[in-house]
ChimeraX commands (.cxc) that place a marker at each C-alpha (Angstrom):
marker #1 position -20.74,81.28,199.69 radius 0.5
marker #1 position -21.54,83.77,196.65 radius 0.5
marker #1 position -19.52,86.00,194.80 radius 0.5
marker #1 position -19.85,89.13,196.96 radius 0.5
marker #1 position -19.10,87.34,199.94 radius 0.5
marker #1 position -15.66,86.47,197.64 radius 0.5
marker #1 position -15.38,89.89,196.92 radius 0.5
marker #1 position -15.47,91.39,200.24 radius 0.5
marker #1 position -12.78,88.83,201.62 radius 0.5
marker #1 position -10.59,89.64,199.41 radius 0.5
marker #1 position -11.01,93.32,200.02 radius 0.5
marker #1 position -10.78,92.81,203.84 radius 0.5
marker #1 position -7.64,90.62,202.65 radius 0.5
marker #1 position -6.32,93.46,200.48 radius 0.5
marker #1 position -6.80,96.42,203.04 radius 0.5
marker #1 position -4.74,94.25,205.88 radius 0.5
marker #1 position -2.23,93.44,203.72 radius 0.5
marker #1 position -2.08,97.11,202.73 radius 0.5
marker #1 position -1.70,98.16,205.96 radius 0.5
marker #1 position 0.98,95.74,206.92 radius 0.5
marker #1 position 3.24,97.17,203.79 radius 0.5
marker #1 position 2.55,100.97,205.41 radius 0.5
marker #1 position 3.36,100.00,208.70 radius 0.5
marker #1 position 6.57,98.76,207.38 radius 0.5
marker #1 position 7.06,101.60,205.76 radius 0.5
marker #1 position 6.52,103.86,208.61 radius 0.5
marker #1 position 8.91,101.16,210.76 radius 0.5
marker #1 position 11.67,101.78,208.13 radius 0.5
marker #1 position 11.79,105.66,207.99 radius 0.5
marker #1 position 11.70,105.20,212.27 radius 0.5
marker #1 position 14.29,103.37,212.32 radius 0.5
marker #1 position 16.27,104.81,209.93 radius 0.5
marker #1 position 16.04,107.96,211.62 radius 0.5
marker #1 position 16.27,107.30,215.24 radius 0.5
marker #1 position 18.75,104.21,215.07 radius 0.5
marker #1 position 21.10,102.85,212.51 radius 0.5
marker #1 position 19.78,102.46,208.97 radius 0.5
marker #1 position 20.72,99.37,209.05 radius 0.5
marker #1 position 17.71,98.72,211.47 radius 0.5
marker #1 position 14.96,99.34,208.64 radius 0.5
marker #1 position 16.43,96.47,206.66 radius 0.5
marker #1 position 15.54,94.48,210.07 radius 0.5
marker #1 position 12.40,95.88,209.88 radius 0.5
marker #1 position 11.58,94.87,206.56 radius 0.5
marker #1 position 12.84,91.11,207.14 radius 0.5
marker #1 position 10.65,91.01,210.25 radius 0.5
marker #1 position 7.66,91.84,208.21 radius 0.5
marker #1 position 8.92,89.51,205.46 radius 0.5
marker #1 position 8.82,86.59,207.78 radius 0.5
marker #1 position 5.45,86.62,209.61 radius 0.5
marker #1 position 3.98,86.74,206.50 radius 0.5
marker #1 position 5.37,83.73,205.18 radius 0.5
marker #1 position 4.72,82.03,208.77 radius 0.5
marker #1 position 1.69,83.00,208.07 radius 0.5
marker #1 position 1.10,81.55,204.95 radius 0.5
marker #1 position 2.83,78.56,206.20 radius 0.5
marker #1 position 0.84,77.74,208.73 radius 0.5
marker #1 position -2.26,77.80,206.17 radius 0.5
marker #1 position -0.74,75.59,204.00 radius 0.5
marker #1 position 0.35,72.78,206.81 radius 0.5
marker #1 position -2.97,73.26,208.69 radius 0.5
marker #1 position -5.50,74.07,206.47 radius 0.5
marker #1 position -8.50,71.63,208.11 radius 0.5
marker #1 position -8.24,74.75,211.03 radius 0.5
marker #1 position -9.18,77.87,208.64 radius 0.5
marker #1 position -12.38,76.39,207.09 radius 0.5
marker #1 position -14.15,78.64,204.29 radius 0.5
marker #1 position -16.74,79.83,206.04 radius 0.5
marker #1 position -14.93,80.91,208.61 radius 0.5
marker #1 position -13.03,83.57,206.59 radius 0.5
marker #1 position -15.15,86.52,207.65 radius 0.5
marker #1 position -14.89,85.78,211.18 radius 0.5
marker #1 position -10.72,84.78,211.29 radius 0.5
marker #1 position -10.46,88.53,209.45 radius 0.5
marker #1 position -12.31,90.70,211.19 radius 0.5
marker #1 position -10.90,89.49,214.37 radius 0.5
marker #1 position -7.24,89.03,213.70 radius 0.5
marker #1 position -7.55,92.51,211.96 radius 0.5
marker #1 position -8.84,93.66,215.45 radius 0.5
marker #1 position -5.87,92.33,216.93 radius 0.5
marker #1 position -3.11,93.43,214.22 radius 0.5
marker #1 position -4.79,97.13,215.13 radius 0.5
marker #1 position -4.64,96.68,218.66 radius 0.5
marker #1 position -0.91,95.42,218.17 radius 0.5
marker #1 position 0.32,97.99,216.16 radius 0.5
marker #1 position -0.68,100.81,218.66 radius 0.5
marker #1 position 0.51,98.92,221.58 radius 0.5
marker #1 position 3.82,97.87,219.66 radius 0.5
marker #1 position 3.98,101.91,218.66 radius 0.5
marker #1 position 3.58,102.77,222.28 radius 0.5
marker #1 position 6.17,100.56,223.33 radius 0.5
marker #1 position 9.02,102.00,220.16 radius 0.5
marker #1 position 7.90,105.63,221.64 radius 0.5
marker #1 position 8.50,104.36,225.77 radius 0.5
marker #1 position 11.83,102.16,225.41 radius 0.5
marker #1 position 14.46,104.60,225.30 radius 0.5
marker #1 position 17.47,103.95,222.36 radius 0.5
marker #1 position 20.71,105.56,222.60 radius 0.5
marker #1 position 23.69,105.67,219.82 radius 0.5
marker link #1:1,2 radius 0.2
marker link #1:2,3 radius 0.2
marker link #1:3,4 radius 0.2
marker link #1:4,5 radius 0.2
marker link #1:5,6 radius 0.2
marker link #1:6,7 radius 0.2
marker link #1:7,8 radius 0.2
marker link #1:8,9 radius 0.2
marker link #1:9,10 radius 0.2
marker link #1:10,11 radius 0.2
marker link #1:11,12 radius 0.2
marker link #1:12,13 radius 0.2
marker link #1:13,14 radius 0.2
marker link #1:14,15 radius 0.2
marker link #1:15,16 radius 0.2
marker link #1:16,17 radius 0.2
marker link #1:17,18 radius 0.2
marker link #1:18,19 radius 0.2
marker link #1:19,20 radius 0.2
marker link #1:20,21 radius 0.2
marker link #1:21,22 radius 0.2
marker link #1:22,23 radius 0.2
marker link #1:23,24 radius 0.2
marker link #1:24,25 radius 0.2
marker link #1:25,26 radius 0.2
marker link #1:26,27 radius 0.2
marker link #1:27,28 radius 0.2
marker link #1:28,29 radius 0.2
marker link #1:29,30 radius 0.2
marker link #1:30,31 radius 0.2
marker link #1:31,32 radius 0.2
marker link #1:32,33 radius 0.2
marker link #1:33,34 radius 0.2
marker link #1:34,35 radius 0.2
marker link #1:35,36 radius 0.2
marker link #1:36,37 radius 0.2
marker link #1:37,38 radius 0.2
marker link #1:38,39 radius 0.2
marker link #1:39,40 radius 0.2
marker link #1:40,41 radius 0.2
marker link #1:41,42 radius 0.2
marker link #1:42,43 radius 0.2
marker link #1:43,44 radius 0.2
marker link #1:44,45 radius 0.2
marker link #1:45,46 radius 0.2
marker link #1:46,47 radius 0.2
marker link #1:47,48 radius 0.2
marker link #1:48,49 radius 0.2
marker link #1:49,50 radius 0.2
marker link #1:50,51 radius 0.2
marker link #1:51,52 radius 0.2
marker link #1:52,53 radius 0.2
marker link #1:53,54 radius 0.2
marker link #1:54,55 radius 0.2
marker link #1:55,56 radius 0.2
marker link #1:56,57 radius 0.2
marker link #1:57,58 radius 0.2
marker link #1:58,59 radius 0.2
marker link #1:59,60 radius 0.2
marker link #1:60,61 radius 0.2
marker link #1:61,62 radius 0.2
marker link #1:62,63 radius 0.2
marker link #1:63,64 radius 0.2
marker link #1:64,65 radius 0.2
marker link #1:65,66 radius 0.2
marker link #1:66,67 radius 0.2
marker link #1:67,68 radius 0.2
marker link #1:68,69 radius 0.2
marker link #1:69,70 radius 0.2
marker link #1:70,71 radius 0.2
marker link #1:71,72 radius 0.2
marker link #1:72,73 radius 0.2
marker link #1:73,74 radius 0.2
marker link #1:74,75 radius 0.2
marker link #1:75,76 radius 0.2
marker link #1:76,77 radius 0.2
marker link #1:77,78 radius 0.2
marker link #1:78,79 radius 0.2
marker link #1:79,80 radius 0.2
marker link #1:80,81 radius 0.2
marker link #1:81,82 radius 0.2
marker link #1:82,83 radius 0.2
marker link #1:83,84 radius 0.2
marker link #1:84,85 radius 0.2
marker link #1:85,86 radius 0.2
marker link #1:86,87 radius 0.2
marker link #1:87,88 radius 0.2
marker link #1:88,89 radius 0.2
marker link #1:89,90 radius 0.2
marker link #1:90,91 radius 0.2
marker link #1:91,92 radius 0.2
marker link #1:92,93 radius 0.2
marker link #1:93,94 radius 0.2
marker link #1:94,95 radius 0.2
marker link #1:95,96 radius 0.2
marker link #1:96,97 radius 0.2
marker link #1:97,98 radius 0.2
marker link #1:98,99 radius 0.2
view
């Protein structure tokens, strides 16, 4: 693989990632204003952990996420974190939460 192949991983890393740490912070001024604040703490912990699952499961399985497979693993697991957080939105906006 060459260097700008390198390069545009790790800016299809960095923009995920990115949007991850805004979607937590829109989750954590949500929560804080339609539930208890102590809900956007939950929020944040949430986020906290699937990263690190993630990470884990690179670490213990790494023969499964080959190198040149990067391009393909992002693009298409940053299709699905899209289509998750708009369905995951939808679902915050339908369930109804009373104090």
């Amino acid at each position: 693989m060459n260097q700008t192949a390198d390069k545009k991983i790790y800016a299809g890393l960095f923009l995920v990632t990115m949007a991850t740490l805004m979607l937590e912070i829109l989750l954590t001024r949500i929560y804080s204003v339609t539930m208890y604040y102590h809900y956007a703490f939950l929020a944040i912990s949430i986020v906290m952990f699937g990263m690190t699952i993630g990470a884990v499961i690179v670490y213990i399985l790494p023969e499964s996420f080959k190198k040149g497979e990067a391009r393909t693993l992002l693009s298409k697991n940053a299709y699905l974190f899209s289509v998750s957080i708009f369905i995951c939105f939808l679902f915050h906006m339908i369930i109804p939460f009373s104090l």
